[in-house]
N, C-alpha and C positions, 0 to 999 in steps of 0.2 A: 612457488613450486612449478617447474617447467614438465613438459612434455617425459613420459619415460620413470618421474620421480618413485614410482613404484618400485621400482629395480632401485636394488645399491644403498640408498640412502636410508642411514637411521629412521627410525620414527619419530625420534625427538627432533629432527630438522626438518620434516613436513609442515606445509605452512598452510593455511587457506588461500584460495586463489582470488584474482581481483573480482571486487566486486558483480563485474560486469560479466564475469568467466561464467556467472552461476544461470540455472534455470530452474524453472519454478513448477514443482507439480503437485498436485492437492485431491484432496474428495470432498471441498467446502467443508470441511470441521477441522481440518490442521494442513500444515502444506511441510514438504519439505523441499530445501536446494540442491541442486548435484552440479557441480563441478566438469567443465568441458573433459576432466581425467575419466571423469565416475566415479565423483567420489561424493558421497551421499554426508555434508559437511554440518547440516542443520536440520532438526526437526523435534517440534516438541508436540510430545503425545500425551493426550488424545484429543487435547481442544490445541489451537493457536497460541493460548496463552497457559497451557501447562508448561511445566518443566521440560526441557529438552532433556535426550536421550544422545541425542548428535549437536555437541559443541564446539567441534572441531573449526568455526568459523568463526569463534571469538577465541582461540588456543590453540591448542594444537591436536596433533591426530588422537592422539594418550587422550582427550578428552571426549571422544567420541568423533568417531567416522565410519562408514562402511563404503571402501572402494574396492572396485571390481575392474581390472585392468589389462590391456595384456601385456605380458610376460618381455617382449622386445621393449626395450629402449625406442621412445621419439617414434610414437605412431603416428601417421597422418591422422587428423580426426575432423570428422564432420558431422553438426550435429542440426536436428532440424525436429520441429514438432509435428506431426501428423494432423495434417490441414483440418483445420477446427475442433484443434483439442487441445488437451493439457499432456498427451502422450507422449515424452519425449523421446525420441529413437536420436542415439551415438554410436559412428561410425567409426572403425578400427581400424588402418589399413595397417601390415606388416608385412615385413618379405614373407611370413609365412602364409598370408590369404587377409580377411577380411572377415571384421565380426561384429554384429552389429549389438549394443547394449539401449534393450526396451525399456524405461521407466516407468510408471504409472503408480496412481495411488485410488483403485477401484471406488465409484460411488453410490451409495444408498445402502452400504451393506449394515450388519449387525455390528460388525467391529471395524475398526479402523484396521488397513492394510495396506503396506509397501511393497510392492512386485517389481520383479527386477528379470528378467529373461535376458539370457546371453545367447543369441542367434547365430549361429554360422555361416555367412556369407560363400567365402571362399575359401578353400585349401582346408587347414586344419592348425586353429590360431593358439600357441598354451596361453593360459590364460594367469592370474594371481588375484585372491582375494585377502583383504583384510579387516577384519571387524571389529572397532573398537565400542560396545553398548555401554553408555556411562548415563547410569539415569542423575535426577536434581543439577542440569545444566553444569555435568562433568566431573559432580563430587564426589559421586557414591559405585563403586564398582562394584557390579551385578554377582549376587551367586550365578555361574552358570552349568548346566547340568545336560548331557545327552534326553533327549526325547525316548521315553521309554518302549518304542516300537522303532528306533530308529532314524535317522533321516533328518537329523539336525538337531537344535537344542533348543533350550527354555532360559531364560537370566530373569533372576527374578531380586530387587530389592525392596522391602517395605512394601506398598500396596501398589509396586507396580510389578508387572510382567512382559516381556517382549517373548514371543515364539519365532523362529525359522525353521522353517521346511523347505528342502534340498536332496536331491540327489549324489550331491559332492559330497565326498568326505571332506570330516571340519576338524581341525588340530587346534589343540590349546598352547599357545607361545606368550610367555612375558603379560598373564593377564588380556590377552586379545585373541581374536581366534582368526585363524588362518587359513589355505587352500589352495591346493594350486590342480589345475585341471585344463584338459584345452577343449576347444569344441569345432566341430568340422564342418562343413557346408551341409546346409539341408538340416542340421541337430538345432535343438531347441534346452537350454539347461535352465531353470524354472528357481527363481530363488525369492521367497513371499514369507512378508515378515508382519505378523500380526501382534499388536497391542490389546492386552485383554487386564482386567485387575489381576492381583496374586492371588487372594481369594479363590476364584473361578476355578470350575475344570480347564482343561485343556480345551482349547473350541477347534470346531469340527475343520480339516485341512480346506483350503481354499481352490480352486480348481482355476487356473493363473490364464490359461488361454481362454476359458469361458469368460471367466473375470474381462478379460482385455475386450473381448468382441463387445460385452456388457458396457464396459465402460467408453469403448470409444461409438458407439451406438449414441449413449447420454451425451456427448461431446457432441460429436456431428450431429445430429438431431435439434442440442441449443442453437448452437451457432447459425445454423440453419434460419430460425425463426428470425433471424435479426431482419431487420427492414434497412440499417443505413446503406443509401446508395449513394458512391460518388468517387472522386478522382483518389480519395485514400482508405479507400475501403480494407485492404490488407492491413493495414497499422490498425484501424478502427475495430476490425472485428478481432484481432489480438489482444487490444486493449480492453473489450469488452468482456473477451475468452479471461483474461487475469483478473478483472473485477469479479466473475464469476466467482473465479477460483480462491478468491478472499472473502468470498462470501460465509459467516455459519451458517449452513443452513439450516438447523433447527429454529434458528432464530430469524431469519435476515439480516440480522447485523452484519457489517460489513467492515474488517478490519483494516487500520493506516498501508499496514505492512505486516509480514510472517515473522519482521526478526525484530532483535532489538541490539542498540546500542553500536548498529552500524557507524562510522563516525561521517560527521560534516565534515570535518579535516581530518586527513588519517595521520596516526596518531596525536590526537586533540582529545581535548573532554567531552566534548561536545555531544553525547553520545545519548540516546534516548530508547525507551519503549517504546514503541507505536504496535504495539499485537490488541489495539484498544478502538473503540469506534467514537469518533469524534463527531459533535453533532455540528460543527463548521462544515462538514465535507455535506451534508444535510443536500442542499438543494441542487450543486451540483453533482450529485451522485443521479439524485434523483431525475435529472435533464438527462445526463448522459445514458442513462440506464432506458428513458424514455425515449429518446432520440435513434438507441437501438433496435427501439420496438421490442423491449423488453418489461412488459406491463408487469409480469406478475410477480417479476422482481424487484421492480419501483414500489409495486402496494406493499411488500415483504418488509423492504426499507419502510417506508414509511410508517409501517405498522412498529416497526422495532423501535423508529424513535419515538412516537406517540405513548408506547409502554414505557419506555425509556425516562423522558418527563415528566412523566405522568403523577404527582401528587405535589405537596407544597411550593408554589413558584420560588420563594425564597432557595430551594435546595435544588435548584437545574444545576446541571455541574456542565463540565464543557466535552468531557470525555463517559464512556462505559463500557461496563466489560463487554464481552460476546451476549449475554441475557440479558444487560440491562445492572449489571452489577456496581456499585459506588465505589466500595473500597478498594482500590486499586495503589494501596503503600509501595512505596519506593524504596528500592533496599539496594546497595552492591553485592554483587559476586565477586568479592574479595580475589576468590581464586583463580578468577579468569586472565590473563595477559591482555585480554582484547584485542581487538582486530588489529592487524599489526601495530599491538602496542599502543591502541586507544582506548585508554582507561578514566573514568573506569567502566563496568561492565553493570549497564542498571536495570535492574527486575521493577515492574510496576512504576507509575508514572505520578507523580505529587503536584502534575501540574492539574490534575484533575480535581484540587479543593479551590485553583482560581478562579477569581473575577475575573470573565470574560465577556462583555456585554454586547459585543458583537454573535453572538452566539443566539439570542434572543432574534434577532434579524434572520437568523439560517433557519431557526425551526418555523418561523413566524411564513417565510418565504417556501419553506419547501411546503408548507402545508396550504396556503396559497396556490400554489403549481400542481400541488396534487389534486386541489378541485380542479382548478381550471383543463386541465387535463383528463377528466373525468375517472378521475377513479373513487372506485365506492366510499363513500363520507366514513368515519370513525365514529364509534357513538360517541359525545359529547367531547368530539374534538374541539367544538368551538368555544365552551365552556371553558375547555382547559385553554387554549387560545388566548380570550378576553381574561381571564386570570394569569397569567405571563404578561400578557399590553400590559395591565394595569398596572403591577408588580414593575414593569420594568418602566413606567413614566413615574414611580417615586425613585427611582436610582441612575437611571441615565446618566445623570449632571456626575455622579461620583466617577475618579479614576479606576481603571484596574491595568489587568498583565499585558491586554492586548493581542490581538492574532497569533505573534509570534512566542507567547507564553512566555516572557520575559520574569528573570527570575534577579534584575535590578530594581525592584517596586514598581509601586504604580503609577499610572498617568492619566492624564487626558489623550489616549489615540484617537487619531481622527477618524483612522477605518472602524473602531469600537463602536464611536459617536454615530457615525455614517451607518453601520448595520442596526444600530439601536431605530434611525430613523426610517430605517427600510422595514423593520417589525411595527411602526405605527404604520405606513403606508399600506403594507399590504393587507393588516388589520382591518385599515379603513377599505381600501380593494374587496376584499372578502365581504364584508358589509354589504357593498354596493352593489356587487357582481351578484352574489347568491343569495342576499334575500336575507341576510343574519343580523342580529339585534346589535346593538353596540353606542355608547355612547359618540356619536359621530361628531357632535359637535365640539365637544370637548377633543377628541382624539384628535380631529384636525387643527385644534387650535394650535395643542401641542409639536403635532408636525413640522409645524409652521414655525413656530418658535425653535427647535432643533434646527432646522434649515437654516436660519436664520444664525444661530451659536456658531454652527460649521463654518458657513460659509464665513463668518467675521474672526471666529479665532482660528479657525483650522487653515486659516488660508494668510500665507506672507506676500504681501502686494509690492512686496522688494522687490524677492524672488519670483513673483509672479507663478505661485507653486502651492499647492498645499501641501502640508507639513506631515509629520510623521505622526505632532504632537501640539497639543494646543502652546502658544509660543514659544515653541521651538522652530529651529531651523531645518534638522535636520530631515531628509527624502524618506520615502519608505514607500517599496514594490506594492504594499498591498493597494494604495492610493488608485492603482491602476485600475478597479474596482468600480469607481464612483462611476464612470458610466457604465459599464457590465450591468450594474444594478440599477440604475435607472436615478441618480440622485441628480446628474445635471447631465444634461445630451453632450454627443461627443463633440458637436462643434462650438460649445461654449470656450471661450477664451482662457480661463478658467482651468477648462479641462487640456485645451492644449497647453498650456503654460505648466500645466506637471506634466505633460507629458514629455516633455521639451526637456524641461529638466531631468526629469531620471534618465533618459538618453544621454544626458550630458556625465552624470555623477553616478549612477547604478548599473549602467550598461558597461561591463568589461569585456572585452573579444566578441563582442556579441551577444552575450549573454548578461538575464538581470539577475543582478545581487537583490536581497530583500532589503536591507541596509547597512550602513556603516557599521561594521559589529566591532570599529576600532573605539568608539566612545565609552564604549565600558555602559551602558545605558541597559543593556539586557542583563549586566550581573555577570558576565560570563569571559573568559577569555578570545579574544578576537582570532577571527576566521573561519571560514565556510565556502561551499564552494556556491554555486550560483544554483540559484533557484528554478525546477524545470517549471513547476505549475507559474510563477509569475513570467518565466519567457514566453510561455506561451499566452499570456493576458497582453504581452505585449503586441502578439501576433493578433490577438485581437483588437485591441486600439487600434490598431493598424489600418482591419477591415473596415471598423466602424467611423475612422475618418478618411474613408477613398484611399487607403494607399496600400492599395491590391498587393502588388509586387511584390513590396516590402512583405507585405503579411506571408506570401507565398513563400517567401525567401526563407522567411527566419523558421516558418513554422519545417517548412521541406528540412532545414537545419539540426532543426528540434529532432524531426525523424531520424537523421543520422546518429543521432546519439545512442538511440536504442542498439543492444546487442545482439550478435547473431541471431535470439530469438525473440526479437523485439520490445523487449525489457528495460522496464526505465528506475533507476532508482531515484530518490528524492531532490538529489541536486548532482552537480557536474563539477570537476574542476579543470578550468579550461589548460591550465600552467602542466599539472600531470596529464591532460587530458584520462583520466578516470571516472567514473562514477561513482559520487559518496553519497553515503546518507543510507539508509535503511532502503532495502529491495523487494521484490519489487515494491512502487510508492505507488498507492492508489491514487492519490492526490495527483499525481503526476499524468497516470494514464486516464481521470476522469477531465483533467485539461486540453489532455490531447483532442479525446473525443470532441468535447463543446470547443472547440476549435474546430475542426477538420467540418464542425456541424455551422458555425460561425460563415466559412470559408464558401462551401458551398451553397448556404443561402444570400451568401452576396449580390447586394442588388436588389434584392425585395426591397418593400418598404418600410421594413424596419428588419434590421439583420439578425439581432435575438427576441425576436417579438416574449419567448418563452422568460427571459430572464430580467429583460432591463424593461418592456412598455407592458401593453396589452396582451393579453392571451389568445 
């Protein structure tokens, strides 16, 4: 959809915009995207992982959108967030003046709300609106009803309800409601859309300029507290600002991503939930989030995952909802076309019943880092702790899915193996450092003995590489890992010798691939685009063996990729040069961070003392 597609064009030929076109605005309990046009293409209310009401970014506009535009053909547009917020202000220029469209999505209120202010800049700009509210991710079309005093309306299906409140008159066309209005320099036209159940009364109007000042208050005021200082501070506190803003915060849980089934290759299968919190993301979330000088959002985290595994080791799973929730079934939306044409369209994620043993390593590690960092102990964090070690030194030796959730069976991964042995070490760390009971002898003997598996099967002394997979041959990005974490220092032979290698076979244009996806080995049909979170582990290897430059290079690279509002999705395709994969990717922006944080303690003596040595 180009510049202007508001004018002229059917509605059935409106398309979602690239990936990269979108921005991101939230009140920590659901977020939605808008469109460099204005056009509000995704969001599901009232949690992240509710049903969307705005589909229009896996289908088309008929499946829900609300865009606000103006009225000329081919506006200039410029668009830019209000320094240390989630506020996104879009600028309008036309022969007739200038107008600027305010975003936000107010935080700490009683209800969830979407505000949308149309300012007038310059002259006097007409304007066009159109709203398509489709609740159950596009299926079900809203009764909608004028507001009984007036001033906008109600859609209400089953036990949901959306309200708008408006000063513009609102027209019913074709199942969608529409408007057309202009606005002049100096005027302010107020457009706030509240989610409430169908049940409920009517809730009390919202009052859209107080709201704004409130919420960009809570904005600058976070952002503010952050502590990271250094040469990428602007990329750093945006990435920090979007970790935020995927945060629930009722919970602290902290989701992948706001959408789902964005594709790794567009149109490809490839296509997943991520509205889910993964406890791999565990420790670096928790570095990044620390490194900001953001304490009381790291104990939030922390606290979410501790409830989160909290009863039989046997049943840790690898993923959970926003609370803490298990059943997370996989279902398609049948009715969806998918992102252009990337089908199919999947609700709930089933990678969440695999064996993932590496998983064991991230909870084991982040709660490691959360002492040594001092934040307030958990009551009988440790307990549950030594019962996970325990649990996970009788199954270690078994294969599972592997980091990248492979849906070809199971294996021996080495990165699996490798985080299983970093949930004994830190075990045994924890022990030592603070004073806690544990069988140590035993624990280390086992260490030992894992080190010892890895390093003889996980490692091809052809290749001079370790492997993806025990005797196998084939590379795999996560390897990049083993010194991050501390399993063998970077100037072990060892470790340059895979490093050597994935630069040779995973680095394409610059960028690393996570692996071969032409082997059929994941179960899935080949191709994806390049992985952000492992290019930038790359940029770390980099630091951690002297070769500054290089790290400087690829990571300053890395920055270019982000979009006008410094938004990174989950992977890149260098051939379309687009951005695929689900948007914004937390995983991506908590890499940035621990890099940018990697970067500027270069030189100390030891570069992540927090991740891979001592505390």
């Amino acid at each position: 959809m180009g510049p202007g597609a508001l004018t002229g064009a059917p509605v059935e030929a409106w398309r979602a915009a690239p990936i990269e076109d979108y921005a991101l605005i939230g009140d920590c309990t659901t977020a939605a995207l808008v469109s460099r046009e204005g056009a509000v293409d995704w969001l599901c209310w009232p949690r992240f992982d509710s049903a969307a009401c705005f589909a229009a970014l896996l289908g088309e506009a008929s499946q829900g959108t609300w865009r606000i535009a103006p009225l000329a053909p081919r506006p200039r547009i410029h668009r830019t967030y209000r320094n240390g917020t989630v506020i996104l202000e879009t600028v309008f220029a036309t022969p007739e003046g200038e107008v600027a469209l305010i975003d936000f999505m107010p935080v700490g209120e009683n209800l969830s709300h979407l505000v949308r202010l149309v300012q007038g800049r310059r002259g006097r700009v007409p304007m066009r609106l159109l709203l398509a509210l489709r609740f159950d991710y596009g299926a079900a079309v809203p009764w909608v009803t004028r507001l009984p005093e007036g001033g906008g309306l109600t859609a209400v299906a089953g036990p949901e309800r959306v309200v708008l409140r408006t000063p513009v008159p609102l027209h019913g066309r074709g199942l969608m409601t529409v408007a057309e209005f202009s606005v002049a320099a100096g005027e302010t036209i107020p457009f706030v859309m509240t989610h409430v159940a169908s049940h409920l009364d009517l809730p009390a109007p919202l009052d859209p300029l107080a709201a704004l000042a409130r919420t960009e208050r809570f904005w600058t005021e976070w952002a503010a507290a952050g502590t990271y200082e250094g040469p990428y501070q602007p990329a750093v506190q945006r990435s920090l600002i979007t970790l935020k803003a995927l945060t629930y915060r009722p919970t602290g849980g902290i989701v992948a991503a706001p959408t789902t089934s964005l594709p790794e290759q567009l149109g490809g299968s490839r296509n997943w939930d991520y509205r889910y919190c993964w406890l791999r993301d565990a420790t670096l979330t928790l570095l990044a989030l620390m490194d900001g000088g953001y304490v009381e959002e790291a104990r939030a985290w922390r606290d979410w995952l501790h409830r989160s595994v909290a009863g039989r080791p046997d049943q840790i799973q690898i993923m959970y909802g926003l609370a803490g929730e298990r059943r997370l079934a996989e279902w398609e939306a049948d009715w969806l076309p998918g992102y252009q044409g990337s089908r199919p369209v999947r609700i709930g994620n089933a990678a969440h019943g695999q064996l993932q043993l590496d998983v064991y390593g991230e909870v084991a590690d982040a709660l490691y880092h959360a002492r040594a960092m001092g934040l307030p102990a958990v009551p009988a964090s440790w307990q549950l702790q030594r019962r996970l070690t325990e649990h996970l030194a009788e199954i270690w030796d078994q294969p599972d899915e592997g980091i990248w959730e492979v849906r070809g069976g199971r294996r021996h991964f080495t990165h699996s193996k490798v985080m299983a042995w970093v949930a004994l070490d830190r075990a045994i760390r924890s022990a030592e450092q603070f004073g806690l009971e544990g069988p140590l002898d035993r624990w280390r003997a086992l260490r030992r003995t894992m080190h010892d598996t890895i390093c003889a099967r996980g490692f091809d002394a052809q290749r001079n590489s370790f492997v993806q997979s025990f005797g196998a041959r084939a590379l795999d990005a996560s390897l990049l890992l083993i010194p991050l974490i501390g399993f063998l220092p970077p100037d072990d032979p060892r470790v340059r010798g895979t490093l050597a290698a994935i630069e040779r076979e995973l680095v394409i244009d610059g960028f690393v691939y996570r692996y071969d996806t032409g082997d059929g080995a994941d179960g899935l049909p080949s191709g994806e685009g390049a992985f952000l979170a492992c290019s930038f582990w790359l940029a770390e290897n980099y630091t951690l063996q002297g070769r500054t430059t290089e790290a400087r290079a690829l990571f300053e690279r890395l920055l270019g990729l982000r979009n006008d509002v410094g938004l990174l999705a989950e992977e890149y395709d260098p051939a379309a040069g687009r951005q695929v994969g689900n948007f914004p990717q937390a995983f991506s922006h908590i890499a940035l961070v621990n890099t940018a944080v990697t970067l500027v303690r270069n030189g100390a003596a030891q570069t992540r003392p927090t991740r891979a040595g001592a505390a």
